[in-house]
TIDOKOL-562872 format. One line per 3 residues: their letters; for each residue x, y, z of C-alpha. Coordinates in nm, 4 decimals, always signed. Layout:
N
A = X:Y:Z; ...
END
This chain:
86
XXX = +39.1364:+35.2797:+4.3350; +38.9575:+35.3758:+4.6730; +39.0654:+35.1807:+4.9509
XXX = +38.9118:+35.2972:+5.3156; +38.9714:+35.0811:+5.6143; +38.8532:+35.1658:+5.9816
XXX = +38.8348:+34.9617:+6.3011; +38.5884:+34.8173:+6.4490; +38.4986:+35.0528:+6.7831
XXX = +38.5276:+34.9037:+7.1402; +38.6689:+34.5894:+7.0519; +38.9973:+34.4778:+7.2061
XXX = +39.1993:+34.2129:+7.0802; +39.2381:+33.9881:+7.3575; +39.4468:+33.7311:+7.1930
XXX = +39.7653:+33.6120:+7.4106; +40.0029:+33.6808:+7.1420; +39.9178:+34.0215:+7.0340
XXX = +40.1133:+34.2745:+7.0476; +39.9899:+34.5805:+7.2375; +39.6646:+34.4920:+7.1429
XXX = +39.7054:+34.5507:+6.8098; +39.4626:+34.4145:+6.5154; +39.5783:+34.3115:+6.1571
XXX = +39.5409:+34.6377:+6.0190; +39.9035:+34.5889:+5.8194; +39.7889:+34.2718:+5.6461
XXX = +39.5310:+34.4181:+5.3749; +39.7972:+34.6728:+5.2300; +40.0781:+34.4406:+5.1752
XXX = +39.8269:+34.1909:+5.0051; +39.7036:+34.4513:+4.7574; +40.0943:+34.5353:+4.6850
XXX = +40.1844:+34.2202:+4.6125; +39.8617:+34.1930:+4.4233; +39.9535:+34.4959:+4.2110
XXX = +40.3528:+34.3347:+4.1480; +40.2238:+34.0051:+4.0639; +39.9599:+34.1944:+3.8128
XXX = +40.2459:+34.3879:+3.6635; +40.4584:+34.0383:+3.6547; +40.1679:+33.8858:+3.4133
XXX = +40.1019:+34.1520:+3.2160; +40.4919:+34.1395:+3.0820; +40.4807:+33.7797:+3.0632
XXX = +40.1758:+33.8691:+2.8310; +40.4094:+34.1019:+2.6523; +40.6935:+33.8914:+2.5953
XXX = +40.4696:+33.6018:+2.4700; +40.2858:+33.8750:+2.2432; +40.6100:+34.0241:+2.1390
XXX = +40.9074:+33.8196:+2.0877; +40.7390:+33.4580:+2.1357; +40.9033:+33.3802:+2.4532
XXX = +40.7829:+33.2070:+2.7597; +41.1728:+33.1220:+2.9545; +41.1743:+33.2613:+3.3128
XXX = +41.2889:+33.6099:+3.3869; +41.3156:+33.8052:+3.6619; +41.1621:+34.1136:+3.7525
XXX = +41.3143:+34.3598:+4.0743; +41.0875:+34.5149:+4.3242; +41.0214:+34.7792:+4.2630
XXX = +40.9377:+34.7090:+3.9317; +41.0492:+35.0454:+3.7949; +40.9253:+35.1462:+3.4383
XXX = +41.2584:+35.0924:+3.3314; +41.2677:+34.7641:+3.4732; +40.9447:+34.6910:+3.3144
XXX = +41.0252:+34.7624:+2.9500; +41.3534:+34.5718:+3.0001; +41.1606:+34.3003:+3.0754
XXX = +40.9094:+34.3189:+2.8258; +41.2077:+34.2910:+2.5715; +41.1499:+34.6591:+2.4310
XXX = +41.4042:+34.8355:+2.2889; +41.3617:+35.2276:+2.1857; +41.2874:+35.1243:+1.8179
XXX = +40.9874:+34.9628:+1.9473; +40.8654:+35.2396:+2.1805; +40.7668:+35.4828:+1.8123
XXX = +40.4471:+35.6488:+1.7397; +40.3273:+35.6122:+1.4437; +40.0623:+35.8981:+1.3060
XX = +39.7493:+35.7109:+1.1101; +39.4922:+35.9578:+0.9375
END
């Protein structure tokens, strides 16, 4: 994922409530994390529903570590095997 920002040149923010001049430049990055944690939040509601049949409520931390994440997916480590196929 390529994200590139820049400013727009010679334009000062002359609202009355801004502070040091400053433009929302902090406002696309927190977006696209909590895009990226509410993706991750689906996907193991996906997972749960695929694998164990349930749909209650859980709760997932931030940050969603990969531990976190298979916790909440209802894995165990029997589930996490490999199997060979020829």
């Amino acid at each position: 994922l390529k994200f590139n920002i820049s400013m727009l040149a010679n334009s000062p923010n002359t609202a009355p409530v801004a502070v040091l001049n400053s433009k929302a430049s902090g406002e696309p990055p927190m977006q696209l994390a909590s895009a990226m944690f509410l993706a991750v939040r689906s996907a193991v509601a996906a997972a749960r529903k695929s694998l164990a049949g349930n749909t209650d409520w859980f709760t997932l931390p931030i940050p969603a570590t990969p531990e976190a994440i298979r916790s909440a997916c209802l894995l165990d480590d029997a589930n996490l095997s490999l199997t060979a196929t020829s």
